[in-house]
PDB file as gemmi writes it, atoms N, CA and C in Angstrom:
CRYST1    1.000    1.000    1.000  90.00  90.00  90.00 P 1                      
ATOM      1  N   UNK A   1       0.839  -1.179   0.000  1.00  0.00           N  
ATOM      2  CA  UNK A   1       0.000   0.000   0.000  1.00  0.00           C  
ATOM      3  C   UNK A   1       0.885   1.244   0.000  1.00  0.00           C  
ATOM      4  N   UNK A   2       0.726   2.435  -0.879  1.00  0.00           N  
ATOM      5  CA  UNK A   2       1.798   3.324  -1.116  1.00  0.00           C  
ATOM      6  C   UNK A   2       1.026   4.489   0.091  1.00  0.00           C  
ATOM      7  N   UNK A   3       1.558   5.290   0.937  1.00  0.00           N  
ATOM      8  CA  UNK A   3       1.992   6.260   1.403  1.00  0.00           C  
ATOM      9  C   UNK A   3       2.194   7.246   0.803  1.00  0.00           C  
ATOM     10  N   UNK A   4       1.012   7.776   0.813  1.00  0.00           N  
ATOM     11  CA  UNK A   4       1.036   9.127  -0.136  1.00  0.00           C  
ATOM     12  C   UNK A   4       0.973  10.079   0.308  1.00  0.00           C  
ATOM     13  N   UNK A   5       0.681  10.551   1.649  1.00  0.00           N  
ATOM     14  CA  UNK A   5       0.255  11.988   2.778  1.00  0.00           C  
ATOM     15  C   UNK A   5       0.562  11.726   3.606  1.00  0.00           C  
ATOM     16  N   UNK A   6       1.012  13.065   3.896  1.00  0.00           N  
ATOM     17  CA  UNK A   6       1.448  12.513   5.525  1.00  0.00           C  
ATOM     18  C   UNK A   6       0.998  13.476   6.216  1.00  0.00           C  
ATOM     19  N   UNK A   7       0.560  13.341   7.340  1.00  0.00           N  
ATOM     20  CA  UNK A   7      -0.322  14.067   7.930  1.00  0.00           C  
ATOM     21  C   UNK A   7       0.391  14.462   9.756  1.00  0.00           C  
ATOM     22  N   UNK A   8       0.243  16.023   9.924  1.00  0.00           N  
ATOM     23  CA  UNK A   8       0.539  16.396  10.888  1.00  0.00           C  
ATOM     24  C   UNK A   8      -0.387  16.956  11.954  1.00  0.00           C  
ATOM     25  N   UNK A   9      -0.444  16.821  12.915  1.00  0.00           N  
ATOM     26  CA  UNK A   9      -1.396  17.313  14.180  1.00  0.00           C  
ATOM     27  C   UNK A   9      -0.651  17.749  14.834  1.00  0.00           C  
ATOM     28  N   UNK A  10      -0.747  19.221  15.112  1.00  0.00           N  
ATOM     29  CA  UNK A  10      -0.410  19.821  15.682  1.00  0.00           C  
ATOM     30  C   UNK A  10      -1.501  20.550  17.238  1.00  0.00           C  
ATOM     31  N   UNK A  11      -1.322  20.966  17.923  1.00  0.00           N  
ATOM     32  CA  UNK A  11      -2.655  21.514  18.967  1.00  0.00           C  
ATOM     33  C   UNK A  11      -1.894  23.328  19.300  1.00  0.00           C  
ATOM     34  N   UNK A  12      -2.833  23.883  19.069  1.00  0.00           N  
ATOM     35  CA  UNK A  12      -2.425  25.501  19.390  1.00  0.00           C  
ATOM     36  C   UNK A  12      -3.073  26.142  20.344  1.00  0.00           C  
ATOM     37  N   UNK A  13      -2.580  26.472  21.397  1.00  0.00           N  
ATOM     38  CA  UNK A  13      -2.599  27.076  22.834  1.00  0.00           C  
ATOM     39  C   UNK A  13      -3.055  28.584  23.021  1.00  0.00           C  
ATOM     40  N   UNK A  14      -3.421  28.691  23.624  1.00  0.00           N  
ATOM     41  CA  UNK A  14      -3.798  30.353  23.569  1.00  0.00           C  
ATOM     42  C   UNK A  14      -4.176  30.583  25.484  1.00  0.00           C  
ATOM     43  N   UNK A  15      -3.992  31.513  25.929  1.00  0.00           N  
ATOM     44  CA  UNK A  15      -3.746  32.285  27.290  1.00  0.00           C  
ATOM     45  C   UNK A  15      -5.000  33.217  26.949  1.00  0.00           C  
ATOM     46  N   UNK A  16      -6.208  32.910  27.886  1.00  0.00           N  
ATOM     47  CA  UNK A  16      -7.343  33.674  27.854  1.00  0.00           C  
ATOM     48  C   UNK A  16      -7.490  34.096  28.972  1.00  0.00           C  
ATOM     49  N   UNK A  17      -7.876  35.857  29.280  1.00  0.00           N  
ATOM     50  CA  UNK A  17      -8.375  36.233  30.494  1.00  0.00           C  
ATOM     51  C   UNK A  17      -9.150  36.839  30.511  1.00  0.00           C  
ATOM     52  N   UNK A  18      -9.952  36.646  31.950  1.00  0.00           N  
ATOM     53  CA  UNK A  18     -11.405  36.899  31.990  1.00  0.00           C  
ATOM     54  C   UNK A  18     -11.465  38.016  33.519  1.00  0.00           C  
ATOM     55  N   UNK A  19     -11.940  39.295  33.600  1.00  0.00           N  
ATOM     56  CA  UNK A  19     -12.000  40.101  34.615  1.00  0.00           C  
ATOM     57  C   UNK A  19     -12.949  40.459  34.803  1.00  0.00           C  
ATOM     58  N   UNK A  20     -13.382  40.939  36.254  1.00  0.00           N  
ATOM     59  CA  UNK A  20     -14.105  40.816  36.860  1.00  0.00           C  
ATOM     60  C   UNK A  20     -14.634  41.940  38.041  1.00  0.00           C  
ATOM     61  N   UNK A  21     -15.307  42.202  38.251  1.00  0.00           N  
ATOM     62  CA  UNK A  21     -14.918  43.250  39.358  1.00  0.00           C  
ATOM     63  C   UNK A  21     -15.468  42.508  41.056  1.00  0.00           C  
ATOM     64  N   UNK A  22     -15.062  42.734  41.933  1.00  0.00           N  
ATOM     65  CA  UNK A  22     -15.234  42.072  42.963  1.00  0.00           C  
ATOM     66  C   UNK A  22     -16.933  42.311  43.713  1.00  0.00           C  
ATOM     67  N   UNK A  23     -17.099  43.583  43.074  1.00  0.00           N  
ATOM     68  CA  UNK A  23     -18.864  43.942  43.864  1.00  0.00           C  
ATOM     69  C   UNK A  23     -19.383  43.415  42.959  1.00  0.00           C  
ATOM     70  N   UNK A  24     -18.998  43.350  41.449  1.00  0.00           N  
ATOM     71  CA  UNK A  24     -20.317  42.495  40.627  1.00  0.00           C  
ATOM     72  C   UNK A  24     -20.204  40.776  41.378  1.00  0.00           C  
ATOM     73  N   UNK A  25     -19.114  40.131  41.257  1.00  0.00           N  
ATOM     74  CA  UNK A  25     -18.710  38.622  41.779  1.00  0.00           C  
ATOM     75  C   UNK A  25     -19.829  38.548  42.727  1.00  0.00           C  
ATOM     76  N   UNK A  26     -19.877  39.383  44.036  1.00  0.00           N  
ATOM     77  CA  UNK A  26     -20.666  39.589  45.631  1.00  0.00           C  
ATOM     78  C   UNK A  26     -22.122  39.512  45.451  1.00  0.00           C  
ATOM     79  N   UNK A  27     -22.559  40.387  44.389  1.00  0.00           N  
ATOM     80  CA  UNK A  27     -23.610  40.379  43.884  1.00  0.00           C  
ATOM     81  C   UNK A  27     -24.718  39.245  43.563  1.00  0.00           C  
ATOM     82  N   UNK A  28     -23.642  38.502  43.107  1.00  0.00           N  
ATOM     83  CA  UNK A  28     -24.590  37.188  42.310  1.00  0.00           C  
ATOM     84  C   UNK A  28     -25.215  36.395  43.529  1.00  0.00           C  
ATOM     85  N   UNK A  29     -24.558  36.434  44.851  1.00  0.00           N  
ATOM     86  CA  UNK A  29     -25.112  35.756  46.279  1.00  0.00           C  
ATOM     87  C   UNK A  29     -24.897  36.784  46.893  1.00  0.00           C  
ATOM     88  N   UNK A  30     -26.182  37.451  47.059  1.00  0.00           N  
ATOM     89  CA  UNK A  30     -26.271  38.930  47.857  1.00  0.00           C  
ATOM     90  C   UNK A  30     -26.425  38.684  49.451  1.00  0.00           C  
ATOM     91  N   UNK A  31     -26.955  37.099  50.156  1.00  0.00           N  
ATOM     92  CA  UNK A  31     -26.868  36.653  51.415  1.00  0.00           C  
ATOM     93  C   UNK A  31     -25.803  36.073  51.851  1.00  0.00           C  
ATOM     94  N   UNK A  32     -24.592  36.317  51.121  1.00  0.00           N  
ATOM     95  CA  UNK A  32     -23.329  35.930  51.896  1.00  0.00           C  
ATOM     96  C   UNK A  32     -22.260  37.023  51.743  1.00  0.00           C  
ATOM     97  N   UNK A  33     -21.213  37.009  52.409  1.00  0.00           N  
ATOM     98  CA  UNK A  33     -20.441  38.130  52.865  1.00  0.00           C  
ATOM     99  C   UNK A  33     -19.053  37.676  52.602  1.00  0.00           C  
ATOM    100  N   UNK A  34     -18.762  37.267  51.241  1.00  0.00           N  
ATOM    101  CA  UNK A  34     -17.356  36.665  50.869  1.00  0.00           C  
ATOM    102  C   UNK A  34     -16.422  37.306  51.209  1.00  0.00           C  
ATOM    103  N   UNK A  35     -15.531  36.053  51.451  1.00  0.00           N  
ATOM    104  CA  UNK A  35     -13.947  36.876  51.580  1.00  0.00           C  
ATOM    105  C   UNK A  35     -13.438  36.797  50.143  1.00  0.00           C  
ATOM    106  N   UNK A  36     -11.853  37.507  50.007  1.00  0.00           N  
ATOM    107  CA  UNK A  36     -11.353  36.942  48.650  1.00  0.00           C  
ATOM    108  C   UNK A  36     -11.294  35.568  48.090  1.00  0.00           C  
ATOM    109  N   UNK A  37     -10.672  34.944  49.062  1.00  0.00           N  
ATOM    110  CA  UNK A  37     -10.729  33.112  48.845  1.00  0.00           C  
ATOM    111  C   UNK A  37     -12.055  32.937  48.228  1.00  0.00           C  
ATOM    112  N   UNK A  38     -12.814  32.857  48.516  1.00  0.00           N  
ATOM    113  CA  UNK A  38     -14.333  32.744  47.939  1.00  0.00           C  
ATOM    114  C   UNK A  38     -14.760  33.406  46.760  1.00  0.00           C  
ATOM    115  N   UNK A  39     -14.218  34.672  46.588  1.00  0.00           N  
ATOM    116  CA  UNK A  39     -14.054  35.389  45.739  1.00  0.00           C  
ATOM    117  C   UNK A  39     -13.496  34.667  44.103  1.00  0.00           C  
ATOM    118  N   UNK A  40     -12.526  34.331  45.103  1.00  0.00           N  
ATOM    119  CA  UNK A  40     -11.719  34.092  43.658  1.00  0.00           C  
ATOM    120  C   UNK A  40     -12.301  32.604  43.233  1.00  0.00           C  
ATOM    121  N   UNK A  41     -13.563  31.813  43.982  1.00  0.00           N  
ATOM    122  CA  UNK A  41     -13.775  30.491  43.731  1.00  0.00           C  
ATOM    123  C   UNK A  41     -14.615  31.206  43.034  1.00  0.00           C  
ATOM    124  N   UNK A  42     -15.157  32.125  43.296  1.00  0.00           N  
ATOM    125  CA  UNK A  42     -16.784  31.879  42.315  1.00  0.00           C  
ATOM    126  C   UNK A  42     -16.280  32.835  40.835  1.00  0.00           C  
ATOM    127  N   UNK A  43     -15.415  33.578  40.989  1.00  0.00           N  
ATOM    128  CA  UNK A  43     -14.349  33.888  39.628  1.00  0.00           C  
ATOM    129  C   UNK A  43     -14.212  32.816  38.730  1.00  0.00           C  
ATOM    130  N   UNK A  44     -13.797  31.703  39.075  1.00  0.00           N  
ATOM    131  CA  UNK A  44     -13.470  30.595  38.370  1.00  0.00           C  
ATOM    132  C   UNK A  44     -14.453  29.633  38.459  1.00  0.00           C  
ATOM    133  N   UNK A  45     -15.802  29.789  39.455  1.00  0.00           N  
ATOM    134  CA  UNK A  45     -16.879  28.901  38.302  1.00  0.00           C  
ATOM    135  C   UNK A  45     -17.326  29.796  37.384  1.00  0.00           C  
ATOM    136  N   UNK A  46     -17.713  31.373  37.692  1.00  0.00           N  
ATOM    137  CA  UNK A  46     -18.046  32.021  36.678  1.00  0.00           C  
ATOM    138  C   UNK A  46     -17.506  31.863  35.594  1.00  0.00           C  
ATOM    139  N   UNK A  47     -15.932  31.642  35.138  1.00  0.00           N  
ATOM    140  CA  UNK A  47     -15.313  31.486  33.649  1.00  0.00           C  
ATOM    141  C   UNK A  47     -15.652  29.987  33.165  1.00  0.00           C  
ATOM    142  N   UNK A  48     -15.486  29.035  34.312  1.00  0.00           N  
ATOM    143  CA  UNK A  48     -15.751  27.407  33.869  1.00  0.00           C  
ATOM    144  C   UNK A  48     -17.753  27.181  33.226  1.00  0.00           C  
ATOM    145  N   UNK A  49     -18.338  28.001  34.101  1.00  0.00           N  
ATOM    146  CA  UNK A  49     -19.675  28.308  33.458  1.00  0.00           C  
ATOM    147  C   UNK A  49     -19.792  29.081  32.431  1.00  0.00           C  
ATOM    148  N   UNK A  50     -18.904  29.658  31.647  1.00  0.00           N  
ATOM    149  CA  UNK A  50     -19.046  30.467  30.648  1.00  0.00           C  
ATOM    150  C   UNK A  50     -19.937  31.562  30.509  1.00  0.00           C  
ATOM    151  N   UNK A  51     -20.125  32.144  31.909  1.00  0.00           N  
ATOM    152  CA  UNK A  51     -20.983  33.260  32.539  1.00  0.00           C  
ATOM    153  C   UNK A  51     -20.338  34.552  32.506  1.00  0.00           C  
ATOM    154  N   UNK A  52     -19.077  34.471  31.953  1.00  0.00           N  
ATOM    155  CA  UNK A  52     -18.504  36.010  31.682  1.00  0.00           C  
ATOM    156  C   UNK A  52     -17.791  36.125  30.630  1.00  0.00           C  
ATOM    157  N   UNK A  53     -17.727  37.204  29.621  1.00  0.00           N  
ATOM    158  CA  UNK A  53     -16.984  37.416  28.593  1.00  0.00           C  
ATOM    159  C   UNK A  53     -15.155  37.680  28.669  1.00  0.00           C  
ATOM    160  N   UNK A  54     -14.904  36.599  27.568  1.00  0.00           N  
ATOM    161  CA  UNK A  54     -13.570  37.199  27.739  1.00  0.00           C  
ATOM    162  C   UNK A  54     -12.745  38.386  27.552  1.00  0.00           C  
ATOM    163  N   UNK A  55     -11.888  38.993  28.197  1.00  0.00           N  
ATOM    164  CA  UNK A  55     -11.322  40.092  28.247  1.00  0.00           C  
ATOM    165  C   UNK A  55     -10.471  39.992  27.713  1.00  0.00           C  
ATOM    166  N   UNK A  56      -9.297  39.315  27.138  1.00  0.00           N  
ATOM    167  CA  UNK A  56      -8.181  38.669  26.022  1.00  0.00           C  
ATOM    168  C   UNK A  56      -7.786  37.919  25.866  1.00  0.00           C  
ATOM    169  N   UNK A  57      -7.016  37.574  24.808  1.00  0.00           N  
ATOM    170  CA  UNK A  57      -6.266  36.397  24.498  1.00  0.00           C  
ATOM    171  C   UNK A  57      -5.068  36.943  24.094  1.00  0.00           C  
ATOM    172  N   UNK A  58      -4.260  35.672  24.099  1.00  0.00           N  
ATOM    173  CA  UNK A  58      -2.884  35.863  23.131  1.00  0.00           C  
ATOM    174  C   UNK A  58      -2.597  34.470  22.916  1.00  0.00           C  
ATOM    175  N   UNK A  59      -2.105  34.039  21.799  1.00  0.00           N  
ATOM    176  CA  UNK A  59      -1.803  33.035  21.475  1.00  0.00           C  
ATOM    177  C   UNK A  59       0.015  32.135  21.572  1.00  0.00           C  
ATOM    178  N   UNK A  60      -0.375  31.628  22.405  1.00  0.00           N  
ATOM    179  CA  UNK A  60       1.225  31.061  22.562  1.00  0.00           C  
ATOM    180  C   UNK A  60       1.412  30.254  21.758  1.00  0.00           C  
ATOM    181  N   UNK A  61       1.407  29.726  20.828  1.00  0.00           N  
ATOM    182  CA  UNK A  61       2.088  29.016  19.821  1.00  0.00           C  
ATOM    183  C   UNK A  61       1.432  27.485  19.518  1.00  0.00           C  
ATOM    184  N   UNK A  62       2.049  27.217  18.646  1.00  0.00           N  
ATOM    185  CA  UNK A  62       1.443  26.153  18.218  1.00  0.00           C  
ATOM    186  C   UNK A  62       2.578  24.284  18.229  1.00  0.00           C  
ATOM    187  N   UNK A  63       2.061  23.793  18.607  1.00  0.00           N  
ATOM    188  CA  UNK A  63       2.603  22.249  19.345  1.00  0.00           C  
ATOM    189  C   UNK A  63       2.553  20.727  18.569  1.00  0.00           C  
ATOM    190  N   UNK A  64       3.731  20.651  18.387  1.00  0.00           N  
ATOM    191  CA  UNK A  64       3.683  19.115  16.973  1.00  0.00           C  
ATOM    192  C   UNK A  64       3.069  18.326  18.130  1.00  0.00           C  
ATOM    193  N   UNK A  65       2.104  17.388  17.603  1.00  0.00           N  
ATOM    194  CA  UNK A  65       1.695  16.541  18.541  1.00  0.00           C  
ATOM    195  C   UNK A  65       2.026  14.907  17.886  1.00  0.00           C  
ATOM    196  N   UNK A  66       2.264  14.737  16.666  1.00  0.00           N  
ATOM    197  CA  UNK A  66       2.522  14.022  16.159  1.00  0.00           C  
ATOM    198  C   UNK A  66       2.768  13.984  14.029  1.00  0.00           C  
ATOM    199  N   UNK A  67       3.458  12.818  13.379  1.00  0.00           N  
ATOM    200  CA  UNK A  67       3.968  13.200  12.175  1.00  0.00           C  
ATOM    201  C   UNK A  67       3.698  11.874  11.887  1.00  0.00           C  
ATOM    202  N   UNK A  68       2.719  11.254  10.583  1.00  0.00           N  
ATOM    203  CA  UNK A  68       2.768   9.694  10.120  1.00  0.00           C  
ATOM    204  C   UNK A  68       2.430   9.537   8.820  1.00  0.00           C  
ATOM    205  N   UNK A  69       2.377   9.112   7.770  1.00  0.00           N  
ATOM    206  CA  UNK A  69       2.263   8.998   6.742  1.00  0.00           C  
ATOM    207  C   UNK A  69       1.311   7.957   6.105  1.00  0.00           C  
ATOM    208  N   UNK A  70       0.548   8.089   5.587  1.00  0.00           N  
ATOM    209  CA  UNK A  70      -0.836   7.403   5.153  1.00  0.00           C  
ATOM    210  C   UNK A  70      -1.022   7.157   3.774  1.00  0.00           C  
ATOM    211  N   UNK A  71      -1.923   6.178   3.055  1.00  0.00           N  
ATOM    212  CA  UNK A  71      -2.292   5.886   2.475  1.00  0.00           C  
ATOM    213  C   UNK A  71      -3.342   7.121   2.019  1.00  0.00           C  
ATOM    214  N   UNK A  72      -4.016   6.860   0.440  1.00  0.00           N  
ATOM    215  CA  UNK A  72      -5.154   7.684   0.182  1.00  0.00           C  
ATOM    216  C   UNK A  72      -6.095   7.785   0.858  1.00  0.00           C  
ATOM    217  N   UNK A  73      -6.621   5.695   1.010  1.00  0.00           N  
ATOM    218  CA  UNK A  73      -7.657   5.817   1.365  1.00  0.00           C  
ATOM    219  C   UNK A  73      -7.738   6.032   3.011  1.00  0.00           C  
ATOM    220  N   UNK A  74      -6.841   6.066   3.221  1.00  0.00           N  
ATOM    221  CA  UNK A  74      -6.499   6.186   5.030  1.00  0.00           C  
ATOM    222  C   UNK A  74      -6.754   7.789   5.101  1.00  0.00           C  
ATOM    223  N   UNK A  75      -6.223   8.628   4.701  1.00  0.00           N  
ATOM    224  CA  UNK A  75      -6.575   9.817   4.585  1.00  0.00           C  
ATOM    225  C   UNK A  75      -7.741  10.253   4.231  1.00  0.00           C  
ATOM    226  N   UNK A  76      -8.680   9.425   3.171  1.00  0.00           N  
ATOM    227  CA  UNK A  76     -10.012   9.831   3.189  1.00  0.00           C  
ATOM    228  C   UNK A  76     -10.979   9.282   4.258  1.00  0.00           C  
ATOM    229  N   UNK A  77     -10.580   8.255   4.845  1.00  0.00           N  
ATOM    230  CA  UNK A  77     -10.816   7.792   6.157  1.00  0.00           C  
ATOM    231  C   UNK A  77     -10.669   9.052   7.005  1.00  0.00           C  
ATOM    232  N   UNK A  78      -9.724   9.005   7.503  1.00  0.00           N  
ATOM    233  CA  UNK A  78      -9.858  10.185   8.719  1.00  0.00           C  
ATOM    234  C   UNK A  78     -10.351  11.999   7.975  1.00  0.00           C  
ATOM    235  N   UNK A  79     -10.711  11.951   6.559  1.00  0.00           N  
ATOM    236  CA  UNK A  79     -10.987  13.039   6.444  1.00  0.00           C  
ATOM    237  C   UNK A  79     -12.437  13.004   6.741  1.00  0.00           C  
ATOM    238  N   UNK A  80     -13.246  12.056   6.147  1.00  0.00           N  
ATOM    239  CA  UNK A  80     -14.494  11.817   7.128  1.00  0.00           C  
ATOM    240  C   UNK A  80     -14.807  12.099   8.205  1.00  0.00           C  
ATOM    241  N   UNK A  81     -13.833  11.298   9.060  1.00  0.00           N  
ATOM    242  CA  UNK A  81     -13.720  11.284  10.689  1.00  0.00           C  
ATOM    243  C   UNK A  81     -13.561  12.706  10.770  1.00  0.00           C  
ATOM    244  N   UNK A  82     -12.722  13.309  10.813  1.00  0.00           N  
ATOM    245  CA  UNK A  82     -12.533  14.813  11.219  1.00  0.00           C  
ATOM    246  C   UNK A  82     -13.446  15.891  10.483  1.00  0.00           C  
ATOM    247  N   UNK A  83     -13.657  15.934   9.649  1.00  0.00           N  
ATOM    248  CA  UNK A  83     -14.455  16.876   8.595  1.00  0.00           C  
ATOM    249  C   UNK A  83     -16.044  15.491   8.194  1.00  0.00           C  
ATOM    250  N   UNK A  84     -16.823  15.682   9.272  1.00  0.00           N  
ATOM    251  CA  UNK A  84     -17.942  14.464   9.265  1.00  0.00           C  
ATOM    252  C   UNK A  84     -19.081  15.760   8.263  1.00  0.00           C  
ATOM    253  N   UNK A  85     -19.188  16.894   8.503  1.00  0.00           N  
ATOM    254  CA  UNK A  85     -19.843  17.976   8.120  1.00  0.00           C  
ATOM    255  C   UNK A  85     -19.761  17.926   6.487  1.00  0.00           C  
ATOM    256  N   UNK A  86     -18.302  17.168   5.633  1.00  0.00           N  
ATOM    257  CA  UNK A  86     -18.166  16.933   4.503  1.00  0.00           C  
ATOM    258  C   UNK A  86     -18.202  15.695   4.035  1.00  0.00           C  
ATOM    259  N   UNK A  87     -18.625  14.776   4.646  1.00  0.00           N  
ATOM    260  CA  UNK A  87     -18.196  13.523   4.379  1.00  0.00           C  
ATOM    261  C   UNK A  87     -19.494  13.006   3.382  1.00  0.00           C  
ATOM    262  N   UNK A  88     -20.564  14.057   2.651  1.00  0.00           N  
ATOM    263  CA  UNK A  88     -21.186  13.942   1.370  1.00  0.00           C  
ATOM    264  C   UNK A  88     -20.767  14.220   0.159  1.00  0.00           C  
ATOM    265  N   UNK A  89     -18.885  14.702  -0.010  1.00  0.00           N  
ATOM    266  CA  UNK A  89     -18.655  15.089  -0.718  1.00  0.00           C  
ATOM    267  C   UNK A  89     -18.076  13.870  -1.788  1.00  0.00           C  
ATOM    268  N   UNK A  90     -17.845  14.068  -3.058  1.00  0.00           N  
ATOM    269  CA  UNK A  90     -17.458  12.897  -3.815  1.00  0.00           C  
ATOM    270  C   UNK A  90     -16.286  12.553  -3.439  1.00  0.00           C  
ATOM    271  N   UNK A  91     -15.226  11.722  -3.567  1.00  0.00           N  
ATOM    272  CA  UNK A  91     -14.143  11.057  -3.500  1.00  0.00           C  
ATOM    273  C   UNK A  91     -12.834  12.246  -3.935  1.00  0.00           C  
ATOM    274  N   UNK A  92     -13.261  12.687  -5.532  1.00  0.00           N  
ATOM    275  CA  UNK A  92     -12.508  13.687  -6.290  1.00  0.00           C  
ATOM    276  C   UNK A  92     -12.662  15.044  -5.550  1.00  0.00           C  
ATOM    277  N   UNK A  93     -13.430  15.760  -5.158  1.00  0.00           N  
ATOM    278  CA  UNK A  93     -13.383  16.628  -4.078  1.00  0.00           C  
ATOM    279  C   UNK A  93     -12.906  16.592  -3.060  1.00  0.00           C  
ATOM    280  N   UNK A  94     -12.567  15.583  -2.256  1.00  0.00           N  
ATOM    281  CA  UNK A  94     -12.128  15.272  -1.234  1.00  0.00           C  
ATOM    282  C   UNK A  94     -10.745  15.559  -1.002  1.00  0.00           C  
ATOM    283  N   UNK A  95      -9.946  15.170  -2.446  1.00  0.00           N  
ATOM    284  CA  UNK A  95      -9.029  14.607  -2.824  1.00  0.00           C  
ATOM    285  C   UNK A  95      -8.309  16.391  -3.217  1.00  0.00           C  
ATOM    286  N   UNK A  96      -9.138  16.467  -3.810  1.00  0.00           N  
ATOM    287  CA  UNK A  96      -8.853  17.689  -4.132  1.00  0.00           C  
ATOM    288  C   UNK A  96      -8.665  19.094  -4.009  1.00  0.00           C  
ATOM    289  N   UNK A  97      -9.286  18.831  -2.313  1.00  0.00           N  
ATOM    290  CA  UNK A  97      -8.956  20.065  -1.351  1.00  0.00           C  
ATOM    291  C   UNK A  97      -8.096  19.741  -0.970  1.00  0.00           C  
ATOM    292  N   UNK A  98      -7.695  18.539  -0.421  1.00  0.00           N  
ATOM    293  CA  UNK A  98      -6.734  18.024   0.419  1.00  0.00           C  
ATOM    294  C   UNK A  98      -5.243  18.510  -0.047  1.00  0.00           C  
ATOM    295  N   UNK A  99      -5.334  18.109  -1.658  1.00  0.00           N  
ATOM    296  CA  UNK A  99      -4.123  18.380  -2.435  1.00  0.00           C  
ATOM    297  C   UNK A  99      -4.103  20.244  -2.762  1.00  0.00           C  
ATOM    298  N   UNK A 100      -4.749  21.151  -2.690  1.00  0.00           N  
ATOM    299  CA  UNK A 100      -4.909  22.543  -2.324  1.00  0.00           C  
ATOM    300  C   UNK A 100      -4.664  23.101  -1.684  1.00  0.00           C  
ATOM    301  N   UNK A 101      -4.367  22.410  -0.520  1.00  0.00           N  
ATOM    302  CA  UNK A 101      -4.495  23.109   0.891  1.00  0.00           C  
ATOM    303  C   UNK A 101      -2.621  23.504   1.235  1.00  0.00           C  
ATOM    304  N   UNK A 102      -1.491  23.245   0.233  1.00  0.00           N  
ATOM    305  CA  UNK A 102      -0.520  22.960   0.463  1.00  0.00           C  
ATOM    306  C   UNK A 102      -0.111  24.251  -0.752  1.00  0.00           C  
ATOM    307  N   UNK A 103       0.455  25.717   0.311  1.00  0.00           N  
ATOM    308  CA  UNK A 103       0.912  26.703  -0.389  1.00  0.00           C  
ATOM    309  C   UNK A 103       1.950  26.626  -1.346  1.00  0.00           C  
ATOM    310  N   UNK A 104       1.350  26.985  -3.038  1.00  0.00           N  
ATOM    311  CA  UNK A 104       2.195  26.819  -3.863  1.00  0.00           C  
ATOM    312  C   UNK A 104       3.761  27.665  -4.018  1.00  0.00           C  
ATOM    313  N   UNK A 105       4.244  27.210  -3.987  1.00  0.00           N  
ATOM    314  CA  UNK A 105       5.537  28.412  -4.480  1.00  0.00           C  
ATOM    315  C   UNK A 105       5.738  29.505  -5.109  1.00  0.00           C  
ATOM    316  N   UNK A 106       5.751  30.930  -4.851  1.00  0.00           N  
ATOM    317  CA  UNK A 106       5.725  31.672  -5.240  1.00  0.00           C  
ATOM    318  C   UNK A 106       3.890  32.483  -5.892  1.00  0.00           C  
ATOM    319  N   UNK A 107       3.338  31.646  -4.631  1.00  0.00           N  
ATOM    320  CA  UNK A 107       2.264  32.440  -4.264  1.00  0.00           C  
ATOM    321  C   UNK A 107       1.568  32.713  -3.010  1.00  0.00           C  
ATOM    322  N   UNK A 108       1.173  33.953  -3.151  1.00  0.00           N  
ATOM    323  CA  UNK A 108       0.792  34.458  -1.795  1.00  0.00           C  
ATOM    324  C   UNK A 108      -0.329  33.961  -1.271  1.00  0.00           C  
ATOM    325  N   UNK A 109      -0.470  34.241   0.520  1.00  0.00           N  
ATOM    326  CA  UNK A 109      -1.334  33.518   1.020  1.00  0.00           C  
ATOM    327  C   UNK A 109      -2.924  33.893   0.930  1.00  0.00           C  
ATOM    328  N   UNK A 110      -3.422  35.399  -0.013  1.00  0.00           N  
ATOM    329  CA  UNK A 110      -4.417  36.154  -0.197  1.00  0.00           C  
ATOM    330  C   UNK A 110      -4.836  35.918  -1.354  1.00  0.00           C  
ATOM    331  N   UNK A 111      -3.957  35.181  -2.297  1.00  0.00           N  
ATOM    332  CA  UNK A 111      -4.144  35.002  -3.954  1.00  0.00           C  
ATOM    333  C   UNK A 111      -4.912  33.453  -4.014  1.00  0.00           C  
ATOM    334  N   UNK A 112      -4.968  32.448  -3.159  1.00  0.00           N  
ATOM    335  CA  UNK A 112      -5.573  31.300  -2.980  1.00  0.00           C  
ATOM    336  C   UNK A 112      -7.555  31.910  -2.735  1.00  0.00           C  
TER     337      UNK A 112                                                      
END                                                                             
């Protein structure tokens, strides 16, 4: 079976923060009389509940997680698996983004 793609996974990290002010935090349980410790717990269910907007990001970089080399149909295999939202597309389409997606030489990344 020939090895035709090889496929990389990488995972990209990013540093998000979320602020807060301490009388809104107090607010949300107006019958208790928090200290900071407490404070800072219900800070962090508020972000784990997705009850407050984020205030920034920055992106720390991006992480090889692994490098292996595949077959066609192994690759249209996991292109299914990962891209399930396309997996009505014909065989030749498939095939054919896949082989696109790889910046040509001496063209820019706005001209694609």
């Amino acid at each position: 079976m020939s090895k035709d793609y090889v496929v990389v996974t990488t995972i990209s990290s990013f540093r998000h923060r979320y602020v807060m002010h301490k009388d809104d935090l107090a607010k949300l349980n107006p019958d208790v009389e928090p200290n900071d410790h407490e404070l800072d717990d219900w800070a962090l269910d508020t972000v784990i509940l997705e009850e407050c907007d984020e205030f920034s990001q920055y992106h720390i970089g991006e992480h090889h997680a692994d490098i292996y080399q595949c077959s066609e149909e192994e690759m249209l295999t996991l292109f299914d698996k990962d891209n399930d939202y396309l997996s009505n597309w014909e065989r030749d389409q498939k095939i054919k983004w896949v082989r696109d997606t790889l910046i040509k030489p001496n063209t820019k990344r706005n001209e694609m």
